[in-house]
C-alpha positions in Angstrom: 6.4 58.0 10.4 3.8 55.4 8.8 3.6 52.3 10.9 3.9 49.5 9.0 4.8 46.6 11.1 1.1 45.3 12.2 0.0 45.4 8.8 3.7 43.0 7.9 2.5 40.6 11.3 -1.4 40.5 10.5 -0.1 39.3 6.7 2.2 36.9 7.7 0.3 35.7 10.5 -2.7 35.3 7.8 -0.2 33.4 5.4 0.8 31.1 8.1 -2.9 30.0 8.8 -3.5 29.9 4.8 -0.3 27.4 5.0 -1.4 25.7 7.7 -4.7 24.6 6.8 -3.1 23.4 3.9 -1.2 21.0 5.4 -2.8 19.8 8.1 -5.5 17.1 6.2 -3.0 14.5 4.8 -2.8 11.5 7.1 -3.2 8.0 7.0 -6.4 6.6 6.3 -5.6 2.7 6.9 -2.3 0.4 8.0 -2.5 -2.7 8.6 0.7 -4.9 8.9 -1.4 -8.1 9.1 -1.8 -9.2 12.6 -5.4 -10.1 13.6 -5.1 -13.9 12.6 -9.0 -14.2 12.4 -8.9 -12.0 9.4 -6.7 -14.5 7.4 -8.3 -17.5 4.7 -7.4 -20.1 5.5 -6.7 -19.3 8.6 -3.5 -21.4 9.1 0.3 -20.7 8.7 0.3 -23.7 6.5 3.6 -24.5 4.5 2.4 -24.9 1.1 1.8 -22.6 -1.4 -1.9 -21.5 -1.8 -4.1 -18.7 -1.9 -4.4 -16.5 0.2 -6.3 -13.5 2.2 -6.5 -10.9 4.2 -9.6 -8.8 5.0 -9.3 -6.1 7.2 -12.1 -2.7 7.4 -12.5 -1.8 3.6 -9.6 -3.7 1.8 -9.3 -7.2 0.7 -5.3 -8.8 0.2 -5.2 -12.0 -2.0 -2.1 -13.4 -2.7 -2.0 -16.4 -5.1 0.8 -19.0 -4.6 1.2 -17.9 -1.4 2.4 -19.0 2.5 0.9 -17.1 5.4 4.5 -16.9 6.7 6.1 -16.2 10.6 9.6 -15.2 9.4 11.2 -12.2 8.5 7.8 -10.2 9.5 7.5 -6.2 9.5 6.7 -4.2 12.4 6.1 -6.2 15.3 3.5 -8.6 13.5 3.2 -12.8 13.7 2.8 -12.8 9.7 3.6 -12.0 6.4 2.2 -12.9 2.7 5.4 -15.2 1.3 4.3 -14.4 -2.6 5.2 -15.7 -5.8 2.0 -15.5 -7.6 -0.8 -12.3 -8.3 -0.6 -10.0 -5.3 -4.0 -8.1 -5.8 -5.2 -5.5 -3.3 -8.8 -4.2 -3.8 -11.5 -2.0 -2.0 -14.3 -4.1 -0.5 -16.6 -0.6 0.6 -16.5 2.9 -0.9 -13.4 4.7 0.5 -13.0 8.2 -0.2 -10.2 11.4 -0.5 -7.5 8.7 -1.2 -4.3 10.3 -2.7 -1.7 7.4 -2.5 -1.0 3.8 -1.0 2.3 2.2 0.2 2.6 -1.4 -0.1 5.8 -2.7 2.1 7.9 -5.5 0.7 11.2 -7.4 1.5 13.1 -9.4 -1.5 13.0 -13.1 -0.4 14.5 -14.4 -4.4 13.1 -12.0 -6.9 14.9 -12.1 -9.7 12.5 -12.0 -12.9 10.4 -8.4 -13.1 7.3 -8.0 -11.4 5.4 -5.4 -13.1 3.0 -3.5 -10.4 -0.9 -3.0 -12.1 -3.7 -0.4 -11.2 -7.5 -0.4 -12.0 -9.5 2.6 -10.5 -12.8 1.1 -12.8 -13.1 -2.6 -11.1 -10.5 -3.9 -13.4 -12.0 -3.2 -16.5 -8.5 -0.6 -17.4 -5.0 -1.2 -16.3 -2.2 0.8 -16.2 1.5 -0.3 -15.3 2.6 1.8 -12.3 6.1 0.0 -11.8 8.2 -2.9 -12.0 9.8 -4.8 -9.2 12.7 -6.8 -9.6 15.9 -7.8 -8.3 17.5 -3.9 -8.5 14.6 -2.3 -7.0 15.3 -3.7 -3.5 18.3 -1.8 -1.5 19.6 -4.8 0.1 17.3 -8.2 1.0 17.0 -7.4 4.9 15.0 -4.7 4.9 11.5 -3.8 3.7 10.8 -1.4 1.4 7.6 0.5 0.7 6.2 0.7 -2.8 4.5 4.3 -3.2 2.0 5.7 -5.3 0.3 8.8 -5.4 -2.3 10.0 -7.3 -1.9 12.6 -10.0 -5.1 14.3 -9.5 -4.9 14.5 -5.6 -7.6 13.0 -3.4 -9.6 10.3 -5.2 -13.0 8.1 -3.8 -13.8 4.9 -5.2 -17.0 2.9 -5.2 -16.7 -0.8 -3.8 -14.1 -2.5 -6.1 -13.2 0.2 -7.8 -9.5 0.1 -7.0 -7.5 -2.9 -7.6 -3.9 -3.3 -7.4 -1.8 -6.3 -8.7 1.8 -7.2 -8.4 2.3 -10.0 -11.5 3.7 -13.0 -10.2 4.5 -16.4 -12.2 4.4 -18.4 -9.5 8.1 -19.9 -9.7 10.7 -19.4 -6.8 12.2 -16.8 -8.8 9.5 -14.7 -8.2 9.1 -15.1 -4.3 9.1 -11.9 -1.7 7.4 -10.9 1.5 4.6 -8.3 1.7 4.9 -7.1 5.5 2.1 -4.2 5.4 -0.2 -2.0 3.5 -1.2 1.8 4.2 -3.9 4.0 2.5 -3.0 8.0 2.8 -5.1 11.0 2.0 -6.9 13.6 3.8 -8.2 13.5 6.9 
C-alpha cells in the first residue's frame, strides 16, 4: 500500500504558509482621531466658522468653513472638524505601500451632495471617488467610515502627492462631523 498521507500534510501544510504569508502584511499604517490639541491651527475650539488644521506624522487635515468642535466626537477624543466647506486631506512626507484610507464622518445637516475628490499627482488630476449626501449616512448618530481602496494594491506617494477633498459650499446645508482618519496597507 502507497503511503500517501505525508505527502497530503507536507502540501497542505505548505499551502497554509503560502496563505499565510499572504495575509499577514495588511495593517494600519496611521489613525488618528484628532486628539493631541497642539497639532490643531488655530489652536482654539473657537465657535466661528474658519479654517482649519490638523497635522499629525505625515498627513495634513484642512477643513475650510470649519469649527474645531467638542460634541458628538468619535472614539474617545476632545474634538472633531464641524465642516461645511473643502475637507482636503494630503501627505506632507513620502508614505509608501498605501492600499486604501477610511475617513469617518457623522451627518450633522447634509443635505446637498458632497462629491468626494482624489489626486495621486499633487492635484494636478482629479477623479470623483463618491458622493456624500443625505442617503449615504445610516442614521445621524453614528459615524460612518468612507473607504477607498486602491485598484492597483499598495501604492507610495512622494510629499503631496495624494490629496483628498470632500466639496463643500460652505452653507448649513452642507455641515457634518469628521471624527478620524486611518491610512491601511502593508506592513
Amino acid at each position: 500500500m502507497k503511503k500517501t498521507i505525508p505527502w497530503a500534510i507536507t502540501w497542505f501544510m505548505a499551502l497554509m504558509l503560502v496563505f499565510s504569508f499572504n495575509s499577514w502584511g495588511q495593517g494600519t499604517l496611521f489613525y488618528t482621531n484628532f486628539t493631541v490639541s497642539e497639532n490643531w491651527t488655530p489652536n482654539s475650539s473657537a465657535t466661528s466658522y474658519d479654517t482649519r488644521m490638523y497635522d499629525e506624522e505625515s498627513w495634513n487635515l484642512t477643513g475650510e468653513s470649519t469649527i474645531r468642535d467638542n460634541v458628538d466626537t468619535y472614539d474617545g477624543s476632545d474634538h472633531v472638524f464641524r465642516n461645511r466647506g473643502d475637507f482636503t486631506v494630503t501627505n506632507t512626507e513620502a508614505v509608501s505601500d498605501i492600499t486604501g484610507f477610511n475617513i469617518f464622518i457623522r451627518n450633522w445637516s447634509v443635505t446637498t451632495d458632497r462629491d468626494v475628490l482624489i489626486s495621486l499627482n499633487g492635484g494636478t488630476d482629479w477623479e470623483n471617488i463618491g458622493t456624500i449626501d443625505q442617503d449615504w449616512f445610516a442614521n445621524d448618530d453614528d459615524f460612518f467610515p468612507f473607504s477607498y481602496d486602491f485598484d492597483a494594491g499598495a501604492e507610495s506617494f512622494d510629499a503631496n502627492d495624494l490629496q483628498v477633498i470632500i466639496e463643500g459650499d460652505d452653507s448649513n446645508s452642507s455641515r457634518m462631523r469628521i471624527g478620524g482618519f486611518e491610512v491601511f496597507g502593508e506592513i
